[in-house]
N, C-alpha and C positions, 0 to 999 in steps of 0.2 A: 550129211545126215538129214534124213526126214523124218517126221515126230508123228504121221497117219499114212495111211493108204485107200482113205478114202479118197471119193472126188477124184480131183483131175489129178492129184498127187501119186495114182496109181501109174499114172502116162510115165512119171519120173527114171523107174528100170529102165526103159524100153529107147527113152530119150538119153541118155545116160550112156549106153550102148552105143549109138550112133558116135559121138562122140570122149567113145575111149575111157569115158567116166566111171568111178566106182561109188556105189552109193552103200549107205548104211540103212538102214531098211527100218522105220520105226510104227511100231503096233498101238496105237493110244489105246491106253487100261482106263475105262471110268466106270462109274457105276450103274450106265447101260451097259446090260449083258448081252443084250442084242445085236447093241453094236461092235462089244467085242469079238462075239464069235464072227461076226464080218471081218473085221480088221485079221484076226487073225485066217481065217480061212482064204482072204487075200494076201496075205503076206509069204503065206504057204506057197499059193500058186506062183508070186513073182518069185519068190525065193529059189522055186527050183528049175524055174525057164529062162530066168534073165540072167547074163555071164554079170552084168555091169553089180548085180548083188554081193554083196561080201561079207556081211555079217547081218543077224537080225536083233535088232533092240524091241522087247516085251515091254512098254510101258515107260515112261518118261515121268518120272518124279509121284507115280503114283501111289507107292508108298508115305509120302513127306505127307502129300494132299489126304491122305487117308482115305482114298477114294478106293482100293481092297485089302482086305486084307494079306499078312505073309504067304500062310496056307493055301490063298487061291492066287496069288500069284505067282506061287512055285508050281501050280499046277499048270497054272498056263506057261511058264517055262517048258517044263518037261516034255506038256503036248507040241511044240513048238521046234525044242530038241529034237524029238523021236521024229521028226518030219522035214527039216531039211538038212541039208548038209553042210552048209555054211555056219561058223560061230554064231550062238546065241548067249544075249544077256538081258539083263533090265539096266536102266539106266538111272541114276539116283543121286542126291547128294550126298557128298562123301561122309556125314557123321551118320546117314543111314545103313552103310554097310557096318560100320563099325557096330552097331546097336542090334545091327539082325545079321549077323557071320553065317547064319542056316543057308543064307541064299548062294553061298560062294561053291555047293554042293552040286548047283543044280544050275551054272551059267559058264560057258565057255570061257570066259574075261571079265576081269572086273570093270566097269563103265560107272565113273564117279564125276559126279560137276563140282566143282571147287570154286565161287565167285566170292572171291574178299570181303567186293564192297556190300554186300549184302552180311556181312557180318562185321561191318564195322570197321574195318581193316584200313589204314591212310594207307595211299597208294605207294609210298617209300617201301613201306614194308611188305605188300604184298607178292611180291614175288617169290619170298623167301616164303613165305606163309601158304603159296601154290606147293612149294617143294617139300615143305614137311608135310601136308596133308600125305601127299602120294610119297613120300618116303613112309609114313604109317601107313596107309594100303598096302603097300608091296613088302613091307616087314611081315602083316599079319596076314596076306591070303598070299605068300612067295609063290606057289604054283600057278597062279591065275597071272597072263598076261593084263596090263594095265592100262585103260582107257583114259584119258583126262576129257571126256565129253561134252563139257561145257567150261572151256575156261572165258574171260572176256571181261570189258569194263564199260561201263557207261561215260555218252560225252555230254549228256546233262540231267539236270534234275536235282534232284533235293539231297542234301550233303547228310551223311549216316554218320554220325560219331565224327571221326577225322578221315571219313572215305567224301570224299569229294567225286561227284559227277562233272567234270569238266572234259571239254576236247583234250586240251593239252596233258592232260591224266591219261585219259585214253591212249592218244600217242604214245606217250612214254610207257606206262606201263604194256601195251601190246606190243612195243620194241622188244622193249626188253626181254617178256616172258617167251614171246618166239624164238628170243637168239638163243635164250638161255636152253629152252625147252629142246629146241633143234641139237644144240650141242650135248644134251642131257641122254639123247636118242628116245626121248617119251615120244606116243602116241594119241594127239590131241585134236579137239575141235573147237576154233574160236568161234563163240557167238557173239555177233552172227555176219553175214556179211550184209544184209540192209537192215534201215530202221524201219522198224512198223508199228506204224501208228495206232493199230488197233491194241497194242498192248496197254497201255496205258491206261481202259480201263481193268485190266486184271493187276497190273502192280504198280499200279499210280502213272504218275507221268514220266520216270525215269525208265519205266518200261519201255518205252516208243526209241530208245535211244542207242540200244547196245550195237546197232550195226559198224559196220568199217566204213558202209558205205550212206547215206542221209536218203530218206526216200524217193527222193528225186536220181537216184542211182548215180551221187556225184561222189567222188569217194573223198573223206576228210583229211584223210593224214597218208603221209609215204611210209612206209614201213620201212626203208631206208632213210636213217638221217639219227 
C-alpha cells in the first residue's frame, strides 16, 4: 500500500507491474484542495492503466486528523467510485467506522488500522484485542469485505500504559499476529516494512520505529522462530 500519488510515488504502478506486484493505490485527503483534486485525478489515471492496481484507498486516517469532513469525504468516494473499476475505500481507524457507519454505503471494503500499542494495550494481550476489534467490524458492516490496514508494533520508544516499545515485543507479537491472522484467513497489512526516521517528528520518537526492517534496510527479527 501506498498513502500518495504524488512525486516519484506515482512511478510505483508502473514498477509494481514489471515485477508481478499488486499495489493498493492510496489518495492523501488534507485540507489542500488543490492538492486533492491532484491526488485524485492521478489515481484515476493509474487506476485505470495499470494491471498491478487492485484497489483504490480515498484518504488515510483523514477523518481521525479532522482534516475533512464526512460529507466531503463521501464525495470524494463516490467521485472515485463512478471512475474506476477496481475496489474503492478510505482507510481509518477502526473506532472511526464504528462512529460514522454512513461511510460503509459508499466504499467497496471496509479498510480499518487496529495498533494496540497506541491504545495502551500490553503486548500479551494484543492479539486477541486485534481479533475483537475485526470480529466488531465484520459483525456490524457483514457485507463489506474486511481490510486490517494497518496492523504492526513498534521496536522502541516510550512505553504507553503496559504497551511497551521493545524489539522482542515486536517479534513476538508480529509472529504471532501473522500466524494467527494467516490461519484466520483475514486480509491484512503490516506496518511497515522499514523504519523512517522522519516520523518521529509527527508521533514522537516511537514513530521512527514500526518497521520489520531498521533504516539501514537490516531486517530485525525472523518471522519464523
Amino acid at each position: 500500500m501506498i498513502y500518495t500519488v504524488e512525486g516519484t510515488q506515482a512511478d510505483v504502478p508502473r514498477l509494481a507491474e514489471e515485477f508481478g506486484l499488486r499495489v493498493t493505490l492510496g489518495i492523501w485527503i488534507s485540507p489542500d484542495l488543490e492538492r486533492n483534486e491532484r491526488e485524485i485525478a492521478t489515481a484515476i489515471q493509474l487506476a485505470n492503466t495499470s494491471r498491478s492496481v487492485v484497489r483504490v484507498v480515498v484518504g488515510n486516517e483523514a477523518l481521525f486528523r479532522e482534516e475533512v469532513t464526512p460529507e466531503n469525504l463521501i464525495k470524494y468516494l463516490d467521485r472515485v467510485r463512478a471512475a474506476v473499476k477496481v475496489p474503492v475505500t478510505t482507510s481509518e481507524q477502526w473506532h472511526i467506522w464504528k462512529e460514522h457507519p454512513e461511510l460503509a454505503r459508499h466504499v467497496d471494503l471496509i479498510a480499518a488500522h487496529i495498533l494496540p500499542y497506541w491504545e495502551f494495550v500490553p503486548m500479551k494481550d494484543s492479539v486477541e484485542f486485534v481479533l475483537e476489534r475485526a470480529r466488531e467490524l465484520k459483525h456490524q458492516f457483514p457485507r463489506k469485505p474486511l481490510l486490517l490496514s494497518e496492523v504492526g508494533w513498534p521496536s522502541n520508544g516510550r512505553m504507553r500504559g503496559g504497551a511497551d516499545a521493545t524489539q522482542a515485543d515486536q517479534a513476538i507479537y508480529l509472529r504471532t499476529l501473522v500466524n494467527t491472522l494467516n490461519r484466520r484467513g483475514y486480509n491484512y497489512f503490516v506496518i511497515e516494512a522499514y523504519d523512517q526516521p522522519w516520523k518521529a517528528s509527527d508521533e514522537g520518537s516511537v514513530g521512527a520505529y514500526w518497521g520489520v526492517y531498521n533504516a539501514e534496510r537490516q531486517q530485525k527479527f525472523n518471522f519464523d522462530g
